[in-house]
C-alpha positions in Angstrom: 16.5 32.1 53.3 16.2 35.9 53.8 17.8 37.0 57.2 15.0 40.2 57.9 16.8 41.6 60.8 20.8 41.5 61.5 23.0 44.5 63.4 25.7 43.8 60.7 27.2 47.4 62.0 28.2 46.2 64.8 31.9 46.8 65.5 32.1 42.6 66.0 32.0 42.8 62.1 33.9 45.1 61.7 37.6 42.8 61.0 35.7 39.9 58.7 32.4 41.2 57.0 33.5 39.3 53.9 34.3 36.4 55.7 30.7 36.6 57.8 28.6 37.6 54.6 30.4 34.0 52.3 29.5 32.0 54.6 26.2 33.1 55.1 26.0 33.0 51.0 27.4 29.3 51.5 24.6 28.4 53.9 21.9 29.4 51.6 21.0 33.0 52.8 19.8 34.4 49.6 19.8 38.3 51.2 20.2 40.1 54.5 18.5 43.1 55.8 21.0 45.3 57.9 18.9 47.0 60.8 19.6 50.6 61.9 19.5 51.7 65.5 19.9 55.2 65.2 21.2 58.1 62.7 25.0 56.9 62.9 23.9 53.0 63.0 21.5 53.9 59.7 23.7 55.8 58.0 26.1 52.7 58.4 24.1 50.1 57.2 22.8 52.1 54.0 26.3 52.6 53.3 27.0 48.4 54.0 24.1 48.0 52.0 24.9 50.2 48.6 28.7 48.3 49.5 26.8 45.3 48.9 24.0 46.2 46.7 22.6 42.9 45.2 23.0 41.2 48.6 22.1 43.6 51.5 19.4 45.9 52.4 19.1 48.5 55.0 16.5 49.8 57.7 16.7 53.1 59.3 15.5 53.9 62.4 15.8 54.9 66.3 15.6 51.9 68.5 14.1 52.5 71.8 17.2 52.7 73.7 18.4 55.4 71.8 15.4 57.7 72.4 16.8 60.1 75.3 19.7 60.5 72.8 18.0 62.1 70.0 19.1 65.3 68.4 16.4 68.1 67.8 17.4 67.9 64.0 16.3 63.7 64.5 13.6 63.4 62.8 14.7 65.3 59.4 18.1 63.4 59.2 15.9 59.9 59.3 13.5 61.2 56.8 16.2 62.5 54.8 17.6 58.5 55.0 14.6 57.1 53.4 15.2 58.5 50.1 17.8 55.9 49.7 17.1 52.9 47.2 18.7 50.5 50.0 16.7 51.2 52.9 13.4 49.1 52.8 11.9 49.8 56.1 11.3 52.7 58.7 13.0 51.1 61.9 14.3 49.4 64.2 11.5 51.6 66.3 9.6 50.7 69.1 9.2 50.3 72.9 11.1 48.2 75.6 10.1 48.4 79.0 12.8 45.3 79.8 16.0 47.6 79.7 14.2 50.8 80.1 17.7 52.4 79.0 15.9 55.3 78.2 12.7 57.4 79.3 9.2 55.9 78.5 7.5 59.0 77.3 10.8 59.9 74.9 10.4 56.3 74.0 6.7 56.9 73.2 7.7 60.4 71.2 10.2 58.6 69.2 8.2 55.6 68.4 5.0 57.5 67.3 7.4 59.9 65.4 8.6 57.7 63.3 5.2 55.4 62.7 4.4 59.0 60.9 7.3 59.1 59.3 6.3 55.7 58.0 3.4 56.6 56.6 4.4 59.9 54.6 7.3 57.7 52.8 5.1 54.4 52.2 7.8 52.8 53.9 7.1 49.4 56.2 7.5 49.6 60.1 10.2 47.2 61.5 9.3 47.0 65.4 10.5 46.4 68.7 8.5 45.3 71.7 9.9 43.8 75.1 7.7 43.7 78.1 5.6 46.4 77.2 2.3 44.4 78.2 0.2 45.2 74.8 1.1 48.8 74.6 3.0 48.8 71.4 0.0 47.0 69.7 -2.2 49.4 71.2 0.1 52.0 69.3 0.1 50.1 66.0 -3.7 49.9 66.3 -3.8 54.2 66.7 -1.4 54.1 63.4 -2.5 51.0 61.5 0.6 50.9 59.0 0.1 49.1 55.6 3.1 47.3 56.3 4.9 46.3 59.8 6.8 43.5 61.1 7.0 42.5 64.9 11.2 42.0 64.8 12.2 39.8 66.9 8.7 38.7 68.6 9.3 37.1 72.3 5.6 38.1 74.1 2.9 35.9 74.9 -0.2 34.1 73.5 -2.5 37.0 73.9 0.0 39.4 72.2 0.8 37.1 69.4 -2.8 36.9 68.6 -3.1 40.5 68.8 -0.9 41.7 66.1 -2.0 38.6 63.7 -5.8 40.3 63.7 -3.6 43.7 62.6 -1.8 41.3 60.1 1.2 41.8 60.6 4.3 39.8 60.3 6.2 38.0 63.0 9.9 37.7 63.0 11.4 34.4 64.6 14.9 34.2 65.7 17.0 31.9 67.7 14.9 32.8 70.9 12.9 29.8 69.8 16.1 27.6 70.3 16.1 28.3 74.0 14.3 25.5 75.9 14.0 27.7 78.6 13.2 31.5 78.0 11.8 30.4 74.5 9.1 28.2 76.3 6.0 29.9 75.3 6.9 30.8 71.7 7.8 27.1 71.0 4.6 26.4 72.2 2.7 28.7 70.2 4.6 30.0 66.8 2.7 27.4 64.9 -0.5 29.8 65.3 1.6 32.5 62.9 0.2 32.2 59.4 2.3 31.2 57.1 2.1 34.0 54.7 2.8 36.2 58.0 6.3 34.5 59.2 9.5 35.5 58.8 12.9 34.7 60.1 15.8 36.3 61.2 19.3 36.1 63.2 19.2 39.8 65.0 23.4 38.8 65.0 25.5 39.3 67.0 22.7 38.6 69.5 20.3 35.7 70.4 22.9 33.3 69.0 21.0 30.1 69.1 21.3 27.4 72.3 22.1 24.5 69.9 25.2 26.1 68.6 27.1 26.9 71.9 28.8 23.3 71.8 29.5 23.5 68.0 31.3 26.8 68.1 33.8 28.9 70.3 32.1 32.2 70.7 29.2 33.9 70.8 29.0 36.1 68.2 26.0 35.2 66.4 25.8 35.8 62.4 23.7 35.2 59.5 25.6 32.1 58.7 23.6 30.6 61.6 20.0 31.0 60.4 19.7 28.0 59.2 19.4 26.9 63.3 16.4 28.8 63.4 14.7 27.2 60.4 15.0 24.0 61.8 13.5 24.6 65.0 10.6 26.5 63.3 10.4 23.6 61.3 10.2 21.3 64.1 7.7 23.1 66.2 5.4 23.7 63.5 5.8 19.7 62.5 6.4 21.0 59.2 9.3 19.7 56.5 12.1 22.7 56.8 11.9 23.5 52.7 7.8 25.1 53.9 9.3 27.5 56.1 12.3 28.6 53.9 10.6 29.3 50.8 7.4 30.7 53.0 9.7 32.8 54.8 11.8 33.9 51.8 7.9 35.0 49.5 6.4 37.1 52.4 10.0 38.8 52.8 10.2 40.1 49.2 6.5 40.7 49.6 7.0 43.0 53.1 10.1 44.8 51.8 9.5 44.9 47.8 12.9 43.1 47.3 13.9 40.6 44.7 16.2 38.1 45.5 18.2 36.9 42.8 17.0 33.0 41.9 
């Protein structure tokens, strides 16, 4: 398994990151991409990453509740970040319309900023989209990256069909263990093609529903994708071993990673 999208720079780490990256080893995560937030949070995880250079990757990026936060210099620190041989993606970028923790038009300016960035450094596009009612595909569409992976993909039917036309990739996490909010995806993550699915924890967050009576916290962690695999598994009436190794080619494919064998 390849975990595509955990915030391992997250100060919940910050006591037991050997302790959180063996068991994840132990549990059969082959490699884990560290996601950056913003310039601090990016500069972190590269430096995680080269820490852990066989086993971890790094994104950089502005997430969309960082965007009123941005320093003039922003844009030519990130770029500057690309040039390392960690990072494999331009993100965590996007738009979120759920929180709205910062302005929509700097979140637009950021987002579109850094899609251009993409493009200039041929690096893949790692994207955020909450309740943005088709806007960020309609974004992608103006941009059209070669590479880009919906992170974390909670929308509806329509949307999901949306960025599969744009072929992109779909990330899963442990939203899909949730009987409740996770409803709609459940129903419909079998319609991802399987050359277009990947999986991923987004720890410390989304910690799966089926864990909370088999552990004492809540503090999700790469350990745990296994939880997600399952379910995937289960919804897609498919044998678990499909959507590992599936999940595990198009990763190396998106990011231009090998995992050792």
């Amino acid at each position: 398994m390849i975990d595509i999208g955990a915030n391992l720079t997250n100060s919940v780490f910050t006591d037991d990151m050997g302790d959180v990256l063996n068991r994840a080893k132990r549990e059969g995560v082959q490699h884990v991409v560290v996601t950056g937030t913003n310039i601090r949070e990016s500069l972190l995880a590269i430096g995680l990453a080269a820490e852990h250079a066989t086993y971890l990757s790094a994104t950089v990026g502005v997430h969309p509740h960082d965007a009123d936060d941005v320093k003039p210099e922003w844009l030519d620190s990130l770029e500057g970040l690309t040039s390392s041989p960690h990072v494999v993606a331009v993100g965590e970028m996007g738009l979120d319309y759920y929180r709205n923790y910062s302005g929509r038009d700097a979140q637009r300016q950021v987002f579109e900023a850094q899609l251009d960035l993409a493009a200039r450094v041929e690096l893949p596009v790692f994207v955020h989209d909450r309740d943005t009612d088709g806007e960020v595909l309609a974004v992608l569409r103006r941009y059209a990256p070669t590479k880009c992976v919906v992170h974390c993909f909670t929308g509806n039917s329509d949307e999901l069909d949306g960025f599969i036309e744009e072929d992109f990739y779909i990330g899963v996490t442990g939203w899909i263990c949730d009987e409740r909010r996770g409803e709609e995806l459940r129903r419909i993550v079998d319609r991802i093609p399987i050359d277009r699915l990947l999986v991923e924890t987004d720890a410390p967050y989304l910690l799966p529903p089926t864990m909370t009576k088999l552990i004492d916290t809540r503090r999700n962690e790469p350990a745990y994708l296994k939880f997600v695999t399952a379910e995937l598994a289960r919804c897609r009436r498919c044998p678990e071993s499909v959507i590992r190794r599936a999940s595990v080619e198009n990763a190396c494919r998106l990011f231009d990673i090998e995992v050792p064998v």
